[in-house]
C-alpha positions in Angstrom: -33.4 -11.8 14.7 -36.2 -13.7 15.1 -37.2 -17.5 14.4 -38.2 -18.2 10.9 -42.2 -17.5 9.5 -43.8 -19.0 6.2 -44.0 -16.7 3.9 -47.7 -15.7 2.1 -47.6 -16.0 -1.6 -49.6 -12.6 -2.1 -47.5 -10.3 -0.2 -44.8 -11.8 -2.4 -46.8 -10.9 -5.6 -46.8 -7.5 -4.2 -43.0 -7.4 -5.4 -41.3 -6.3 -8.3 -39.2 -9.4 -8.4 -42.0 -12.0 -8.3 -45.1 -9.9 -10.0 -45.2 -12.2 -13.1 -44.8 -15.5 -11.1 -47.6 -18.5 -11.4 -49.2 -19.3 -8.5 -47.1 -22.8 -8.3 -44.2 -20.7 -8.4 -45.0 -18.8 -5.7 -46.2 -21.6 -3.4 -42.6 -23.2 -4.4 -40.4 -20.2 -3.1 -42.9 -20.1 0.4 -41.9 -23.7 0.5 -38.1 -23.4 0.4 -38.0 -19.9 1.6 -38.6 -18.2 5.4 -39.9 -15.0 6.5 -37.3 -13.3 9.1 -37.6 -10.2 10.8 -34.2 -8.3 13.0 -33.8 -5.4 14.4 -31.1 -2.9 13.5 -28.2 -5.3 13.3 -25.6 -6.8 10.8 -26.9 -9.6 8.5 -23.9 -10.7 7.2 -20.1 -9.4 6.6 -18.1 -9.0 3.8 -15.9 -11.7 2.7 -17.6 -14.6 4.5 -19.6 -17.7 2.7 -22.4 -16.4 0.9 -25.3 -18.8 2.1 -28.8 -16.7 1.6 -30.1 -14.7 -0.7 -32.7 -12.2 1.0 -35.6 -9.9 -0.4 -36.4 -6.9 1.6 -40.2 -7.2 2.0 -40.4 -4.0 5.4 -37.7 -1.9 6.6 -34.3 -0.2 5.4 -31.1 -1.8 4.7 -27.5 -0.4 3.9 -24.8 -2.0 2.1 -21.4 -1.2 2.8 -17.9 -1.9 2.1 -14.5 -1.8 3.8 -12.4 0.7 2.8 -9.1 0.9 5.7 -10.5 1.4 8.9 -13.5 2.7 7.6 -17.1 1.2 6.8 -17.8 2.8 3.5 -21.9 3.1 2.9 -22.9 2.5 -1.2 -26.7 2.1 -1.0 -29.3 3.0 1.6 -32.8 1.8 0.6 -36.4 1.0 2.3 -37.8 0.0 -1.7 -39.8 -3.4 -1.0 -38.0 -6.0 -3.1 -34.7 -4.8 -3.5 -32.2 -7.9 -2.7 -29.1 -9.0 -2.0 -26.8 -11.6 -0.6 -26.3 -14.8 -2.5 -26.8 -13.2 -6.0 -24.8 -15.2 -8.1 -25.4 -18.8 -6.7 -26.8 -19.9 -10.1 -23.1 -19.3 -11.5 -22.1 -22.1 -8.8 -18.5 -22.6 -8.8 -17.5 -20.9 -11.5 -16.9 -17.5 -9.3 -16.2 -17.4 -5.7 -19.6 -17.8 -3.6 -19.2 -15.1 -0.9 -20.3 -11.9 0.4 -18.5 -9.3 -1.5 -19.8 -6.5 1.2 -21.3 -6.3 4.3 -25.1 -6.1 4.7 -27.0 -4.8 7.8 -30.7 -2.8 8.8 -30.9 0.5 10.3 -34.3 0.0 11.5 -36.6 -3.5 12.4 -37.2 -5.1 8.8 -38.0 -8.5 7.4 -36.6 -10.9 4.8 -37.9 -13.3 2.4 -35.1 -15.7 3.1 -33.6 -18.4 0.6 -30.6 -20.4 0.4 -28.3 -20.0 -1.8 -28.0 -23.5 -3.3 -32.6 -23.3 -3.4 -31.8 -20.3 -4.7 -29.2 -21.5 -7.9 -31.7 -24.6 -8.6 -34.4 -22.0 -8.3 -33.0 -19.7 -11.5 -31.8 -23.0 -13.5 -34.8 -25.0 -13.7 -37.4 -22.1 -14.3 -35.5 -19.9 -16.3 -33.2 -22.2 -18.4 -32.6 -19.8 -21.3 -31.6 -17.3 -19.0 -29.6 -18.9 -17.3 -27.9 -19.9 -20.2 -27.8 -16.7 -21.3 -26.4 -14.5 -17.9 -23.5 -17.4 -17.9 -22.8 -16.3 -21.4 -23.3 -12.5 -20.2 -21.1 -12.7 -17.0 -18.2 -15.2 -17.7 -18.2 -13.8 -21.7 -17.8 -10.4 -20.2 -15.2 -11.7 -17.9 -12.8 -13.2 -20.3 -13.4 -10.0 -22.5 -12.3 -8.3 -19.8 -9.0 -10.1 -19.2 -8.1 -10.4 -22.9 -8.4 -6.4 -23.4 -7.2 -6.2 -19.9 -3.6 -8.1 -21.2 -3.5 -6.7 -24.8 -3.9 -2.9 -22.9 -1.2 -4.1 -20.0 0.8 -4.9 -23.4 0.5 -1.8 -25.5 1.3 -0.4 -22.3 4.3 -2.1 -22.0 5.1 -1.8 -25.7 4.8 2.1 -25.0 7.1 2.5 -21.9 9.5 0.0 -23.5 10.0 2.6 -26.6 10.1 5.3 -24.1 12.7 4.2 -21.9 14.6 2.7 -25.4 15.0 6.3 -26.4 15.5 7.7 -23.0 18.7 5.4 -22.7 19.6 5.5 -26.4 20.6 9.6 -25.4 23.1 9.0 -22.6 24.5 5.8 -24.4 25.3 7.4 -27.4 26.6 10.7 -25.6 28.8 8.0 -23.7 29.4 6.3 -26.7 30.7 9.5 -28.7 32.8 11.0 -25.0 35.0 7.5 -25.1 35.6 7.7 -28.8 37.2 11.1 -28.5 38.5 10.9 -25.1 40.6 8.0 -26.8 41.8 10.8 -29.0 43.0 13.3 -26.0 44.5 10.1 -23.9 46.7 9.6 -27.2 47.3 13.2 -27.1 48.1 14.0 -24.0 50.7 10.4 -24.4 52.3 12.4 -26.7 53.1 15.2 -24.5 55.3 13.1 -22.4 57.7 13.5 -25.2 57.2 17.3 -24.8 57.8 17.2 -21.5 61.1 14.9 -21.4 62.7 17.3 -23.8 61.9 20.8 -21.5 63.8 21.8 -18.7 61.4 23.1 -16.3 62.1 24.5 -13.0 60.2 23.2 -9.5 58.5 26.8 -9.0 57.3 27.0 -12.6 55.9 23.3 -12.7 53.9 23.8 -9.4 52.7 26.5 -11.4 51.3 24.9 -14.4 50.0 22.5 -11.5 48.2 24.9 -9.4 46.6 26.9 -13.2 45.6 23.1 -14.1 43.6 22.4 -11.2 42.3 25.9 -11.5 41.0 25.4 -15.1 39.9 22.1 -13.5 37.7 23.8 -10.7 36.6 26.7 -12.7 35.2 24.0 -15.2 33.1 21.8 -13.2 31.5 25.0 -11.9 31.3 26.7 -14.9 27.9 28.5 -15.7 25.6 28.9 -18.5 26.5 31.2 -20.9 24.4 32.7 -23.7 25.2 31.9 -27.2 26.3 35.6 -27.8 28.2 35.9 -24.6 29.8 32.3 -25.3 31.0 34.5 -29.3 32.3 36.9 -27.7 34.6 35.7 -25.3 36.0 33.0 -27.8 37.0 35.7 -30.2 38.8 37.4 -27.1 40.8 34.4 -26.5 41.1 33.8 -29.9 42.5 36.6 -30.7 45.0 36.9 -27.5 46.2 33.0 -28.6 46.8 34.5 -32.1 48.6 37.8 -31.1 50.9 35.2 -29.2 51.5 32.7 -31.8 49.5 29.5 -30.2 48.3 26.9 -33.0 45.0 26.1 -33.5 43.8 29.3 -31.5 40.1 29.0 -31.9 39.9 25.5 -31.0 41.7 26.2 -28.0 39.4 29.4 -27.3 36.3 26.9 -27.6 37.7 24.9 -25.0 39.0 27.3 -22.7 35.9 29.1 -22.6 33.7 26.0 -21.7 36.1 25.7 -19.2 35.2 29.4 -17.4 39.0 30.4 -18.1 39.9 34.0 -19.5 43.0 36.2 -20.3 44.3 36.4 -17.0 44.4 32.3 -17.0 46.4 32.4 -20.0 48.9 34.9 -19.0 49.7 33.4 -16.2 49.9 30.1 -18.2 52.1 32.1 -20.6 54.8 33.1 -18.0 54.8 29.7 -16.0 55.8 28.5 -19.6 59.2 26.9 -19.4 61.5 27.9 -22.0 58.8 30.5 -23.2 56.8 27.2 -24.9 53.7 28.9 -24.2 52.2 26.6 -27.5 52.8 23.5 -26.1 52.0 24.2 -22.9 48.5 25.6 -23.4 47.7 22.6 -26.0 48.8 19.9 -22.4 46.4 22.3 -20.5 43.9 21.7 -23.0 43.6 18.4 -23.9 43.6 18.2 -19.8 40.6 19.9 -19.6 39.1 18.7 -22.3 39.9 14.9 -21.1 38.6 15.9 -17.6 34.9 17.4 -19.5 34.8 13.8 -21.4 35.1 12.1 -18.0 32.7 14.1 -16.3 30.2 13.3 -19.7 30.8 9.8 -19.5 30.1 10.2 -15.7 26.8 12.0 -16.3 26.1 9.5 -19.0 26.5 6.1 -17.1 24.9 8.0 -14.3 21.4 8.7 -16.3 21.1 5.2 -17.5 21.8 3.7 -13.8 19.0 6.2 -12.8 17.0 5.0 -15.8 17.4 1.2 -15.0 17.2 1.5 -11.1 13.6 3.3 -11.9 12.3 0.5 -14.4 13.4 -2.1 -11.7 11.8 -0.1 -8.9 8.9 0.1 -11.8 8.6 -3.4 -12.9 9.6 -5.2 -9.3 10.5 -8.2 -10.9 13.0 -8.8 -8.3 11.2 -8.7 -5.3 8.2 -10.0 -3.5 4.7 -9.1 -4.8 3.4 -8.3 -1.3 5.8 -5.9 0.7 6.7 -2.8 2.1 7.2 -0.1 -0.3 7.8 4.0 -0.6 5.3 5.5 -2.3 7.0 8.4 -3.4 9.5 5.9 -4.8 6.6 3.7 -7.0 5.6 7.3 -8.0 9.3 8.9 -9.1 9.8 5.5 -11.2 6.7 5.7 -12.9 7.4 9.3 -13.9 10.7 8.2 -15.3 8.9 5.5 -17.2 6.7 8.0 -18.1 8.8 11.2 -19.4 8.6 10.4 -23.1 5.0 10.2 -22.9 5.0 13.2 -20.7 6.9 15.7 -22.8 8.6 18.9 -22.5 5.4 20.8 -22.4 3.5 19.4 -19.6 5.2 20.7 -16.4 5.2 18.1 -13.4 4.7 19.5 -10.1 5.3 16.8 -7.0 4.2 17.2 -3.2 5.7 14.6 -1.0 5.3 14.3 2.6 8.7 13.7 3.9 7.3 12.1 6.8 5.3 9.3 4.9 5.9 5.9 6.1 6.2 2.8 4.2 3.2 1.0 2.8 2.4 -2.5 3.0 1.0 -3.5 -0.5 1.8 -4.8 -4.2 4.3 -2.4 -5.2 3.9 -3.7 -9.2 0.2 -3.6 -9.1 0.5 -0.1 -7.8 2.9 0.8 -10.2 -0.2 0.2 -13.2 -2.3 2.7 -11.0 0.0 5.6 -11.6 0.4 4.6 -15.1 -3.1 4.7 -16.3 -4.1 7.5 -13.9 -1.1 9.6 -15.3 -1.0 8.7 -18.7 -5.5 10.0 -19.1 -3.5 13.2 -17.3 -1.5 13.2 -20.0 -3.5 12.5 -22.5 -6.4 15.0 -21.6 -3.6 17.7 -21.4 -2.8 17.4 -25.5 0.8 18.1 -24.6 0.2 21.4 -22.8 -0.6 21.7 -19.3 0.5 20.9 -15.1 0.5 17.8 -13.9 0.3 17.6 -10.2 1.5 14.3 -8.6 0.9 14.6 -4.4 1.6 11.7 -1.9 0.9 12.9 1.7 -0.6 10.6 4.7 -4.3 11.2 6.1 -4.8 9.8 9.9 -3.9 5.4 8.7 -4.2 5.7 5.0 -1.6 7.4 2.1 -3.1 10.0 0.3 -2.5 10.1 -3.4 -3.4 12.7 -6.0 -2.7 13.0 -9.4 -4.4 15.9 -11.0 -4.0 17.8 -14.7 -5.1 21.3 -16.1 -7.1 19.4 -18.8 -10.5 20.0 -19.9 -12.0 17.9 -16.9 -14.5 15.2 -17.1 -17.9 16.1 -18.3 -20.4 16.1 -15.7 -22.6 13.4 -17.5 -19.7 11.0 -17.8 -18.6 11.4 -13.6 -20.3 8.7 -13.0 -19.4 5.9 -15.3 -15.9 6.5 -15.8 -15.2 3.7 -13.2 -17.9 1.3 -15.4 -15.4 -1.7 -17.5 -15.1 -0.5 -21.5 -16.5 2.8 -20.8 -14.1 5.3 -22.0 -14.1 8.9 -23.5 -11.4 9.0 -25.3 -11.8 8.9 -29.8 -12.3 5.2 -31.2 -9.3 3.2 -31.2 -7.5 5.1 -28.6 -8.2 3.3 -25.4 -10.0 -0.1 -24.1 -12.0 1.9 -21.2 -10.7 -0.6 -18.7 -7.7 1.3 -17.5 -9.7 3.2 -14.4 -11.4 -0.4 -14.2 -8.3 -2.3 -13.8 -7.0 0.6 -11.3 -9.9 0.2 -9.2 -9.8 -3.0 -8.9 -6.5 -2.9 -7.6 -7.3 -0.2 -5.5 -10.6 -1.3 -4.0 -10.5 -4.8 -4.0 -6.8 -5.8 -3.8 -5.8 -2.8 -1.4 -9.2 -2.1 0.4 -9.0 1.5 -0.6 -10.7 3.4 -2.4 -10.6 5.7 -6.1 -12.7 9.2 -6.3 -12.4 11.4 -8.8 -13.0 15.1 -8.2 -13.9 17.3 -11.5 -14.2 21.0 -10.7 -13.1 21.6 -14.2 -9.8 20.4 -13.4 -9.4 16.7 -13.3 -8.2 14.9 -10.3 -8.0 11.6 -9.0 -7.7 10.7 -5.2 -6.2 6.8 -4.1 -6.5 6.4 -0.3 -4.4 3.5 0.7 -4.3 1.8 4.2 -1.2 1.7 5.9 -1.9 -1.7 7.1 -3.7 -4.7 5.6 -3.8 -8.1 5.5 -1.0 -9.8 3.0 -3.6 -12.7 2.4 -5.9 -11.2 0.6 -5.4 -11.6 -2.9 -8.4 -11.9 -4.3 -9.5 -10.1 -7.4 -12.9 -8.8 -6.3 -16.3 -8.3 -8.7 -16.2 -5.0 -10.9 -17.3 -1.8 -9.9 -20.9 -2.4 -11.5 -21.4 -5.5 -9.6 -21.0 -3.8 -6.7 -23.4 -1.2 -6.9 -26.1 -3.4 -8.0 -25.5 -6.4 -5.3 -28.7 -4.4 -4.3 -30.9 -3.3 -6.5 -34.5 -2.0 -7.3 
């Protein structure tokens, strides 16, 4: 870099940006601005005060952005007037004044140099109305933003909430209905105490009906599925043995036994271990045995399900643990599915691909979390019900690798590359904000330093890269997408 040169008020006439300037305009900005010239070498870096705001007047210049380890180019240009740097001093502070990527030459080039604060007195005493009306643009825009931003994190929330309501209301009420006739068979079998205090029953033939109870036990928590026909025939068997010997209730009895994987051979052997030739009474103990040791197992399964179903929506939620931390991604991912499997459905298959190697990630667990729901949930909805969603999480040198990919239509090619852009959307009127991949790569970019591509070839897939380590400090929510393409412009 070189000392500072005034600057000639044609050769900035010669530029786009100052073409329809007076001539006391001109001589103003030469006044408070300086011609610089570098060499191939960094002008500033991202995330440091933004002091100057700089026109290219000869040369080339790349912008770039940190992404991980990695130096991530979005614009390469040699047009004459294209600028950069201090862009939104005028705004003073009412946003944060820094760089929001790093700028540098790839060649010798000069700069029409101006300060930032020059620069914000510059825009609001010649162009007042304008002024005026980019505030009202930019911060109008910005609360729009965050008020769709938090009705759509809302009807989000509204939708998951009725998902997981129903997805519990299933193994409550299964638990609910297993209790209520499990009380039945504990009363039952209470009443086969009586039964038993009035046999006389031999040790041999007791360790009998113990040994044929544990059995039926066995058999029945490894029973298999059986075809509705299958399941018809075999109870009309048994039904018909229990009848041919008496027993009450025989096809009630046959239902049960059958769930429980026990045939004819069970029962005669139950039959002769019978003491005092009771075989009635004693298949009706074995039964409600095996029917109270099923209800247990349900309630089991039951109270399991809606552990699983809560443990997911706290791993979802993480209301009850730091915002920045380390955190499984395959773990943020499994409790979004489960958030998720209303929406999902029966007919869209999910297909995951963990690396079982994949170490933990420093990052905002939460925020993540609303990633995989929006990126899931356009899977979804561009699948119409039908379709393969494909959910991968593997690691790629220092970053995480996630994809989430559908068997939808795809993204038309037209739309590729504005699907990023805040309110853009392609879904029908009234069914989405087209901030959801906005707020996701926000998150993604800006919070995370990663980075969001999606890859359309018809299939529809989104790729997050993640770095395995960042810095916990930086919480700031960065400018959208659009801002940062056009921090320099032509």
């Amino acid at each position: 870099m070189n000392g500072g040169q005034r600057c000639d008020p044609e050769e900035l006439r010669t530029l786009f940006l100052f073409e329809k300037l007076t001539e006391e305009q001109l001589a103003w900005i030469c006044e408070i601005g300086t011609i610089r010239s570098y060499g191939a070498e960094t002008i500033y870096s991202e995330n440091t005060p933004a002091e100057v705001f700089y026109v290219l007047l000869d040369g080339e210049v790349v912008l770039t952005r940190r992404v991980g380890d990695d130096d991530v180019e979005l614009i390469r240009t040699s047009q004459r007037g294209v600028y950069a740097g201090a862009v939104q001093a005028y705004l003073r502070d009412r946003v944060p004044q820094i760089y929001s990527t790093s700028f540098r030459t790839s060649r010798p080039s000069r700069f029409l140099e101006i300060g930032a604060e020059d620069f914000g007195n510059l825009v609001g005493d010649w162009f007042p109305m304008a002024l005026h009306l980019l505030e009202g643009l930019f911060l109008g825009m910005e609360n729009t933003r965050e008020v769709i931003a938090q009705r759509e994190r809302l009807m989000a929330l509204g939708s998951l909430s009725a998902g997981l309501t129903h997805e519990l209301n299933n193994p409550a009420a299964s638990a609910l209905r297993a209790t209520s006739v499990l009380r039945e068979r504990v009363a039952a079998l209470r009443d086969t105490i009586h039964f038993a205090a009035g046999l006389t029953v031999a040790p041999e033939a007791l360790e009998r009906l113990v040994v044929l109870q544990e059995e039926a036990l066995r058999r029945s928590a490894h029973v298999g599925t059986l075809g509705p026909l299958e399941v018809s025939d075999r109870e009309d068997a048994l039904a018909d043995w229990l009848e041919d010997h008496g027993v009450q209730g025989s096809w009630e009895l046959a239902a049960t036994f059958v769930q429980a994987g026990v045939g004819e051979d069970w029962l005669r052997e139950a039959a002769t271990a019978a003491p005092d030739g009771d075989i009635n009474g004693v298949l009706h103990w074995l039964a409600n045995v095996i029917v109270t040791e099923q209800l247990m197992n349900e309630i089991q399964d039951s109270t399991s399900r809606i552990s699983t179903l809560v443990d997911a929506a706290s791993q979802y939620s993480q209301l009850d643990r730091a915002p920045y931390q380390e955190a499984d991604v395959r773990t943020l991912l499994d409790s979004t599915l489960v958030m998720l499997a209303q929406r999902i459905g029966a007919g869209i298959t999910v297909e995951k691909t963990y690396d079982p190697g994949l170490p933990m990630l420093q990052c905002y667990p939460a925020e993540l979390n609303q990633v995989w729901t929006n990126l899931i949930d356009n899977a979804v909805a561009a699948m119409e019900g039908q379709g393969r969603l494909t959910v991968t999480a593997v690691r790629e040198r220092d970053m995480v690798l996630v994809e989430i990919g559908d068997t939808g239509p795809g993204v038309p090619r037209e739309f590729r590359g504005r699907i990023f852009e805040p309110f853009f959307t392609t879904k029908p009127v009234g069914s989405g904000t087209g901030l959801g991949l906005d707020i996701s790569w926000r998150i993604v970019v800006n919070k995370h330093h990663g980075s969001l591509k999606l890859v359309s070839d018809p299939a529809t897939k989104f790729q997050v890269r993640l770095p395995l380590r960042q810095a916990a400090e930086d919480d700031r929510a960065g400018p959208a997408p659009a801002q940062e393409h056009q921090a320099a412009r032509g």
